[in-house]
N, C-alpha and C positions, 0 to 999 in steps of 0.2 A: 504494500500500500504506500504508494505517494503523489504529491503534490512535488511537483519542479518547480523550481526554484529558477529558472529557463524558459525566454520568450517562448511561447508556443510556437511562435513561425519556423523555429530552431526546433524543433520536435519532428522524428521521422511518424508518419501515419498511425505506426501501431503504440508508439509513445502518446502520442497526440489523443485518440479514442480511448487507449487505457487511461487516461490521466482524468478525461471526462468522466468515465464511469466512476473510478475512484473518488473523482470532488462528491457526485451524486450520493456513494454510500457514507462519503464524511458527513454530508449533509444531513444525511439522514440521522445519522447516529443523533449526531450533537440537535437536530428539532425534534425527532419523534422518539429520543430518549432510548431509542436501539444497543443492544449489550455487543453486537458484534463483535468490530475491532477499537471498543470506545477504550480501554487502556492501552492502546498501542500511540509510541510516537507521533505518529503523524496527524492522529484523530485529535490528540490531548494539544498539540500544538496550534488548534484553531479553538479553541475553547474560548469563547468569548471575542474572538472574531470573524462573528457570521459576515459581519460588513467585507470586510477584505476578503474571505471565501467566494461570497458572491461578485465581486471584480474578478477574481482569478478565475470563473468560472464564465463570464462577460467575456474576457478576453480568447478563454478558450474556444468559443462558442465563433466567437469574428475570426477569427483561422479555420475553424471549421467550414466555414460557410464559404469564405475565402477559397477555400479547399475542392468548394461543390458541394458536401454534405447537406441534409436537409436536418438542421436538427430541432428537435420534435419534443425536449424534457427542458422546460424553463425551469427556473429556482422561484420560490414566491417571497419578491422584492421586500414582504413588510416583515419577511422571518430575517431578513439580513441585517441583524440588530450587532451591535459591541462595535468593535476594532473597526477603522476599514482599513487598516494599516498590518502589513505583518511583519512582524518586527525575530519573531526565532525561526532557527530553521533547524533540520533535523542534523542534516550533512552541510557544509560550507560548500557553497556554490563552485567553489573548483574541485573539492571531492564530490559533488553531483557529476560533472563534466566527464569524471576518471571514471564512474561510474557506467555513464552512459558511452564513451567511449570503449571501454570492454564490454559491450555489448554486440558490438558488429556490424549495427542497426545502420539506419539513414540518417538518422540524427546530425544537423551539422554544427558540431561540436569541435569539428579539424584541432589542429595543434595549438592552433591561437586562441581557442578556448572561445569566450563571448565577444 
């Protein structure tokens, strides 16, 4: 489970659609009170930042679209209440990179990083 820390437009396809699903079940967690992965890193780090979830989920959604996608699962703008700001992260944005880099993927991450 995560959230990138990594323009979308930098996201190969299957990063991009994972990354949407994953905001969706973060989402859930943290509004409809779901036990899933709500002690896991990633969930606990948007906790009282619905406001900035729903940006990073805004921005996902214009690449998508960008992309051709049709997408079809809004967020409901009055649950995007706290932070609109996100301020921790789980990995340091150059260990996301290293990450996504041994992956294989399409992602364009190159050697210069962002």
């Amino acid at each position: 489970m995560r959230i990138w820390d990594i323009p979308p437009g930098r996201l190969c396809r299957n990063h991009l659609l994972g990354e949407h699903n994953e905001l969706h079940a973060i989402w859930n967690i943290l509004t409809q009170g779901k036990k899933g992965y709500a002690n896991h890193p990633e969930t606990k780090r948007w906790q009282g930042k619905l406001g900035a979830l729903y940006k990073v989920h805004e921005t996902i959604v214009r690449e998508m679209i960008a992309r051709g996608y049709r997408h079809q699962s809004p967020l409901d703008r009055a649950q995007a209440t706290g932070s609109r700001v996100q301020t921790t992260l789980v990995d340091p944005v150059e260990r996301q990179i290293e990450i996504l880099r041994g992956k294989g993927c399409d992602c364009d991450v190159g050697l210069r990083g962002l």
